[in-house]
C-alpha angles and dihedrals in degrees: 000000000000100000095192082077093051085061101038099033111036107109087043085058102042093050085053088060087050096044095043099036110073131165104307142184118277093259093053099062121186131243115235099243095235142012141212117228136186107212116193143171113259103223136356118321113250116264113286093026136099132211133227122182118210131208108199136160117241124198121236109262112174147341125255126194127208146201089229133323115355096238088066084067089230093142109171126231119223117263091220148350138212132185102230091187143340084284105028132065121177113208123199129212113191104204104192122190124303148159086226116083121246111227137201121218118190107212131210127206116239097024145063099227117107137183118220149162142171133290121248093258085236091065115103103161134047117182120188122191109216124208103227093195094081122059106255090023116241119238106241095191145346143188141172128207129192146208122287 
């Protein structure tokens, strides 16, 4: 992720999650729009160094889905994608049946750390609009929707 956006965007990005992200049903739940992170140093810093640990807020950048809990590194590709316009793409993930559960990250520019959880089991199909005007492009708004 291009951190230079999480410092000179933020407030732009986090105003879009609010914007395209209104009330919706239970199985399309909402990304907070930013996040607060602790970075720090794992182990000791080398000899002649000094570490400083920083606390930051980082705004909410894309959507990620997932065959089953993140930490199982099953990351989902899209099923397909479509260029709406010269600034916008939707990409579409098809989620079919399985005893596996689908789940949702919320992802933040600038840092690792996602949030996640898991998919309603009805839903079969997540779609995620996707601003081209940033690099990477930032997701404006997703939903999924599921079988009857």
């Amino acid at each position: 992720m291009n951190p230079v956006r999480a410092f000179i965007f933020p407030s732009m990005l986090a105003a879009t999650a609010f914007i395209c992200f209104p009330a919706m049903a239970d199985e399309n739940p909402v990304c907070p729009a930013k996040i607060s992170v602790a970075q720090n140093l794992d182990g000791q810093a080398p000899e002649g160094w000094t570490r400083y640990d920083a606390k930051d807020e980082y705004p909410f950048s894309g959507v990620s889905f997932w065959s089953g809990t993140p930490d199982q590194k099953a990351q989902l590709a899209p099923s397909q994608q479509k260029r709406n316009r010269a600034a916008s793409t939707t990409a579409t993930w098809i989620l079919p049946k399985s005893e596996t559960a689908y789940w949702v990250g919320c992802e933040y520019s600038g840092t690792s750390v996602i949030l996640a959880k898991p998919l309603e089991k009805n839903i079969d199909r997540c779609s995620v609009e996707y601003d081209n005007r940033f690099s990477p492009p930032v997701a404006k708004s997703w939903r999924c929707v599921g079988r009857p």
